[in-house]
C-alpha positions in Angstrom: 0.0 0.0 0.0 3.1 2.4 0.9 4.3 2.2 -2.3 1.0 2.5 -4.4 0.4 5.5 -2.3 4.0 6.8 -3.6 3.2 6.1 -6.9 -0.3 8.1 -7.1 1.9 11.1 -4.6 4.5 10.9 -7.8 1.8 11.3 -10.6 0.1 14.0 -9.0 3.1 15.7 -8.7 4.3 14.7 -12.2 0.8 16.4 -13.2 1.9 19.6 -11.5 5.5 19.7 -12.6 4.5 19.5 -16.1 2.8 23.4 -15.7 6.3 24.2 -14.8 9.8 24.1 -16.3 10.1 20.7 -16.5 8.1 19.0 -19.4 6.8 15.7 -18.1 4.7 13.0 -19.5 3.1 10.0 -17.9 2.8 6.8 -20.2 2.4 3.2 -20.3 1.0 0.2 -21.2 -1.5 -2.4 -20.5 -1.0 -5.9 -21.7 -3.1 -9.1 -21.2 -3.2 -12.1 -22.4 -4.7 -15.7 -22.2 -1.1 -18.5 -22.3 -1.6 -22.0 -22.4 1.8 -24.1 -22.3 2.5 -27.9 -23.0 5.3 -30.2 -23.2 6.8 -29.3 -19.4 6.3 -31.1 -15.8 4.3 -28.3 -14.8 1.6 -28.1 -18.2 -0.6 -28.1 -19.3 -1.5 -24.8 -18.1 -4.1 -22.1 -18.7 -4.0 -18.8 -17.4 -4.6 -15.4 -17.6 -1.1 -13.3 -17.7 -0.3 -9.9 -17.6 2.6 -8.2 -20.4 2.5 -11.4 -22.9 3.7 -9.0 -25.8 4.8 -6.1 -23.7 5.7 -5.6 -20.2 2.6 -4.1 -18.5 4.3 -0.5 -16.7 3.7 3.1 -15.9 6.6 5.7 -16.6 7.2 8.7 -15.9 10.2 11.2 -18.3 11.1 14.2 -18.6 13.0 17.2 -19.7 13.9 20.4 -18.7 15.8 23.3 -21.1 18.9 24.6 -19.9 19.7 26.2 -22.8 22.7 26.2 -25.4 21.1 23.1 -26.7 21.4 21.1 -23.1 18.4 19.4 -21.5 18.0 17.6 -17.9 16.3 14.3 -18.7 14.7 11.5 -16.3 12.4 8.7 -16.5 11.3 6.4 -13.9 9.6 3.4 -14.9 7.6 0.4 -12.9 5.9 -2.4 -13.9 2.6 -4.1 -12.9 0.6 -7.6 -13.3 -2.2 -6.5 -15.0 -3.7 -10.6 -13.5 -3.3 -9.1 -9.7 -2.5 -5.2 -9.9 0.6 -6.3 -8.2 4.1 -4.8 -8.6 5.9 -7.5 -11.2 9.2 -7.3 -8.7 8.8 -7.2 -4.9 10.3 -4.4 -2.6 10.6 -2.5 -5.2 9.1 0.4 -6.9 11.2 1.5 -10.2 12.3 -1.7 -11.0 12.0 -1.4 -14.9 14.1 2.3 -15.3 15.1 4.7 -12.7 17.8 7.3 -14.3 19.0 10.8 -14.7 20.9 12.6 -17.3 21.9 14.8 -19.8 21.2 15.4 -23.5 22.9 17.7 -25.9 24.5 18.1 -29.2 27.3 15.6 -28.2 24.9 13.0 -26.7 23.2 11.7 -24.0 25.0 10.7 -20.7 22.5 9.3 -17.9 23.2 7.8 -14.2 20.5 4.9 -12.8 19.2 1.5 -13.5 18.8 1.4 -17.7 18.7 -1.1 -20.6 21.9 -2.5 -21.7 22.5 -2.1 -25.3 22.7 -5.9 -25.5 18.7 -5.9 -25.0 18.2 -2.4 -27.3 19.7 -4.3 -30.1 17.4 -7.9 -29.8 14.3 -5.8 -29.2 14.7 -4.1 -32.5 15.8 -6.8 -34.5 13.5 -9.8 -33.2 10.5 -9.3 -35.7 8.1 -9.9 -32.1 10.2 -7.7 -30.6 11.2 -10.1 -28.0 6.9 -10.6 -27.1 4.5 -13.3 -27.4 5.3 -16.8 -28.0 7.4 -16.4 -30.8 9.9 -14.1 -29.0 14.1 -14.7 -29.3 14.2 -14.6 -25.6 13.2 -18.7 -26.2 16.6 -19.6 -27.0 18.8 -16.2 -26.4 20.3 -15.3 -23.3 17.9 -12.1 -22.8 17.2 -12.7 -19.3 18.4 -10.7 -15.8 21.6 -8.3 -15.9 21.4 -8.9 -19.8 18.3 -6.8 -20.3 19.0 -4.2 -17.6 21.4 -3.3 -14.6 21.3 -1.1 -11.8 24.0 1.6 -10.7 24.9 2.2 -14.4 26.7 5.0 -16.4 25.8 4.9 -20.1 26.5 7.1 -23.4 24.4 7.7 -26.2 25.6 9.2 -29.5 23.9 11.4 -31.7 23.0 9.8 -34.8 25.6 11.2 -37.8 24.8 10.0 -41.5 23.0 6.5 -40.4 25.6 5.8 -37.6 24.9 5.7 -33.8 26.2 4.3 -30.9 26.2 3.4 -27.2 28.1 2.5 -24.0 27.3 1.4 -21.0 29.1 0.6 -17.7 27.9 -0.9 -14.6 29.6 -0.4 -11.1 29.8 -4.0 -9.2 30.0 -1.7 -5.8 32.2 -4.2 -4.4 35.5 -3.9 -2.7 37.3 -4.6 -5.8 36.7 -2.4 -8.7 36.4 -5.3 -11.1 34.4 -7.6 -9.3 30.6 -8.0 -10.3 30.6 -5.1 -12.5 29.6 -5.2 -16.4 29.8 -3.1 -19.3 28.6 -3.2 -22.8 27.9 -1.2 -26.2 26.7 -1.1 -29.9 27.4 0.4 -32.8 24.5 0.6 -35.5 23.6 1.7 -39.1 20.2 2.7 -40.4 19.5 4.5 -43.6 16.6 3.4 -45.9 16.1 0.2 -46.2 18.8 -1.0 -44.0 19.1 -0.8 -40.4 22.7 -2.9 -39.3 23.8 -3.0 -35.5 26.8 -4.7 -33.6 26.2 -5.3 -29.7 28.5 -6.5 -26.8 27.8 -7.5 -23.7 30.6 -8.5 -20.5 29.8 -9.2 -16.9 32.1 -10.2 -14.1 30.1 -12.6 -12.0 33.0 -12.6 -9.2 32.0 -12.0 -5.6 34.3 -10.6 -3.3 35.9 -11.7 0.1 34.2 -11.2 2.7 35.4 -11.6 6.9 33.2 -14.8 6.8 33.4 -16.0 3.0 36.6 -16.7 0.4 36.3 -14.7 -2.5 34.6 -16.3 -5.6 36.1 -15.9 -9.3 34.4 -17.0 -12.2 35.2 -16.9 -16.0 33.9 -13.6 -17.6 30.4 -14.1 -19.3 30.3 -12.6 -22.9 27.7 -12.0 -25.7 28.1 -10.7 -29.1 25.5 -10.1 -31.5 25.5 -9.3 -35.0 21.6 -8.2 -36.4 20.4 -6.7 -39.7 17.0 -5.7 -41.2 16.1 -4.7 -45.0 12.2 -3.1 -45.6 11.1 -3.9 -48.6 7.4 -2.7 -49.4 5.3 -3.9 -46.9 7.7 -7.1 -45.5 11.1 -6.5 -43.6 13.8 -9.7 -43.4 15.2 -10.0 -39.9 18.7 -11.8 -39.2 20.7 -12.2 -35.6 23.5 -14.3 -35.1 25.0 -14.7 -31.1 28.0 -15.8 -29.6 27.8 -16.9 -25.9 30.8 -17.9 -24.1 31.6 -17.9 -20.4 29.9 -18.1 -17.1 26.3 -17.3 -16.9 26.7 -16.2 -20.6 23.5 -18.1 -21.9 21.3 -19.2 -18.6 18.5 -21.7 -19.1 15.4 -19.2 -17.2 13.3 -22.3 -16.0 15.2 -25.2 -15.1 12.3 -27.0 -13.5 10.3 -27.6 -16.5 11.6 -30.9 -17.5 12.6 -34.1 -15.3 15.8 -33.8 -16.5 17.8 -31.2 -15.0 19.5 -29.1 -18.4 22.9 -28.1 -18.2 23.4 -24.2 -19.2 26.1 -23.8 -22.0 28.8 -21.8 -21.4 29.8 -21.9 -25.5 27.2 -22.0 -27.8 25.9 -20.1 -31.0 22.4 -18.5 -31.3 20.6 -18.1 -35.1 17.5 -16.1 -35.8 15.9 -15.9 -39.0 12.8 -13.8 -39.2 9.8 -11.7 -41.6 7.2 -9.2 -40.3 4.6 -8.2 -42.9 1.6 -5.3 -42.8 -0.8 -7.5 -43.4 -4.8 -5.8 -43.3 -4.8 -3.6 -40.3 -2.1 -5.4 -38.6 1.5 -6.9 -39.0 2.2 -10.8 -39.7 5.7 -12.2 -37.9 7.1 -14.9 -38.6 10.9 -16.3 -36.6 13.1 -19.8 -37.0 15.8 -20.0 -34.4 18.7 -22.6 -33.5 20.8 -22.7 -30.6 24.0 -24.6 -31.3 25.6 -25.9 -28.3 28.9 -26.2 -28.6 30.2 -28.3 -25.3 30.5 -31.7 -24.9 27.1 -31.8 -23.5 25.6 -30.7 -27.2 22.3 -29.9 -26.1 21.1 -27.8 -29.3 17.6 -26.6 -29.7 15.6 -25.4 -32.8 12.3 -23.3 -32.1 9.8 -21.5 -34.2 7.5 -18.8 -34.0 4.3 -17.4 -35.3 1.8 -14.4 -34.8 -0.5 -11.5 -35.6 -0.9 -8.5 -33.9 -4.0 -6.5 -35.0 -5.2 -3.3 -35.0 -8.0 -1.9 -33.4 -7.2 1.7 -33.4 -3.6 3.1 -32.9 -3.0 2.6 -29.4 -5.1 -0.9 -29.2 -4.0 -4.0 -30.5 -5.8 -7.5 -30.1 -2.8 -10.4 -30.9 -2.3 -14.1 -31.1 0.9 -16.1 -31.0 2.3 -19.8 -31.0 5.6 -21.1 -30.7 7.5 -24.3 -30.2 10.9 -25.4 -29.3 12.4 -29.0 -30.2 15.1 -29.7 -27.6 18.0 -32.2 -27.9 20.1 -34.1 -25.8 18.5 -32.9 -22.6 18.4 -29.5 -23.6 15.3 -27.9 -21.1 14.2 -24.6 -23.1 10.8 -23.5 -22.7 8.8 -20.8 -24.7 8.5 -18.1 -23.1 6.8 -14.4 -23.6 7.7 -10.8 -22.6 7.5 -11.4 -19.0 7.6 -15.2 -18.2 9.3 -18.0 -18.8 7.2 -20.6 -19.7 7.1 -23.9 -18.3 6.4 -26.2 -21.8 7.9 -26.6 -25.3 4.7 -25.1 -26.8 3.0 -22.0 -26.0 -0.4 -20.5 -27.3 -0.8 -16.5 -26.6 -4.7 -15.0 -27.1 -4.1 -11.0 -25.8 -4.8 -7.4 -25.8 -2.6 -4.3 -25.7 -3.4 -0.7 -25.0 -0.3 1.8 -25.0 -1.0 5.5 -23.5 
């Protein structure tokens, strides 16, 4: 109740601020959706779940003029199960983005918890834009410190004849410097048709000594990922290509679906190949992915993906998905959507969306 009460406290006083200097806008969205999983220990399941294609949230951003071409700029961001009106993470109330920066003709630095280009780039490439049954999130590694981290400096370029690019840097706040801390970028191309981007992703998953624990070193865990797009008329090709190597580099998210316990791969190579479509007054998408393990335990995995997202007016969108996932050797991937896991190799997704 404390922090609902904080929430409302903070939009009121959003509300007022925006009559002021600083500009500020109050947005989010509302996702829900029927999911019905197979194939697992725990399916099949039915259920009604909230942020199937997009992470149900309310956000607040902002920006005030300082002049010479320099803004302040914030947003806070927290999300919410549209099934229980609960917060989606516990003790917590901007769990999703909390951060303060700058923006100018140079860029954009900012200070708080924030994406990690890593996640930017899938989102943009993945033709369900890592939603809904058919998301890339079923056999990439786009899961905890991956998508986002906390107590994080990043850098945005401006965007200079197509290019653009970013940095980020995450402080482990341990007693050594190097221990738990992460850091990533991307470097991107879009002009026309073609929309290129490079990202890189490196966490230190060491924990420090403490007076009643030995220290605890790990290898480093690193993803690369190589995407491209090409619109032509009303369909756009999607391509991704990973490379996952290291500790924690490509965790399985729900290693209780299947009786045999999977081992996570700490090499292994991830392939998307996708097509989105307008199609009536919605878009078609279409994915095939393979996860190519490449340790002795060889547990590969192919998966595929359809869906339709409709319509009904510009912020509201009706959308169905399925996807399946054919795992080998004891691999235990499930599909998943936006905001879950899954606990099956086949999901069904029946939804609604409203953005405001």
């Amino acid at each position: 109740m404390k922090n609902a009460a904080l929430i409302v406290t903070l939009a009121g006083a959003a509300a007022s601020a925006a009559q002021a200097q600083t500009q500020v806008q109050i947005y989010g969205i509302i996702d829900a959706a029927i999911v019905s999983e197979h194939g697992g220990m725990a399916s099949p399941s039915t259920k009604i779940t909230s942020g199937a294609a997009s992470a149900s949230r309310i956000g607040f951003r902002g920006t005030e003029d300082l002049g010479g071409g320099l803004s302040a700029i914030f947003n806070l961001e927290t999300g919410a199960k549209i099934d229980t009106g609960e917060l989606d993470a516990s003790n917590t109330i901007f769990n999703r983005q909390a951060w303060v920066g700058l923006k100018g003709h140079a860029g954009q630095v900012a200070l708080g918890r924030q994406y990690t280009p890593f996640h930017l780039a899938l989102v943009a490439f993945d033709p369900f834009g890592t939603g809904t049954a058919g998301t890339s999130k079923n056999l990439f590694p786009d899961s905890g410190t991956n998508v986002r981290t906390s107590n994080t400096i990043t850098y945005k370029s401006p965007k200079v004849r197509g290019f653009d690019g970013e940095l980020a840097y995450s402080v482990g706040e341990q007693s050594e410097a190097s221990t738990g801390r992460q850091f990533g970028g991307a470097i991107g191309y879009a002009d026309g048709p073609l929309a290129l981007r490079v990202a890189y992703n490196s966490k230190n998953s060491d924990v420090a000594a403490t007076a009643t624990a030995p220290a605890i070193s790990r290898a480093l865990g690193r993803n690369t990922l190589l995407a491209a797009a090409y619109q032509f008329g009303l369909f756009k090709l999607h391509a991704i290509y990973g490379i996952d190597k290291g500790y924690n580099s490509a965790p399985v998210t729900n290693l209780n679906a299947y009786a045999a316990r999977p081992t996570p791969s700490l090499d292994s190579r991830d392939i998307l190949l996708g097509l989105s479509a307008l199609l009536g007054p919605g878009k078609l998408m279409l994915s095939a992915q393979h996860k190519d393990d490449r340790t002795g335990f060889n547990q590969d995995a192919n998966a595929w993906g359809v869906g339709y997202m409709y319509d009904l007016s510009r912020r509201t969108s009706l959308y169905g998905a399925y996807g399946h996932i054919s795992n080998q050797n004891g691999a235990g991937y499930t599909v998943a959507n936006n905001t879950e896991s899954g606990t099956g190799n086949t999901g069904y997704n029946l939804g609604i969306r409203h953005t405001f």
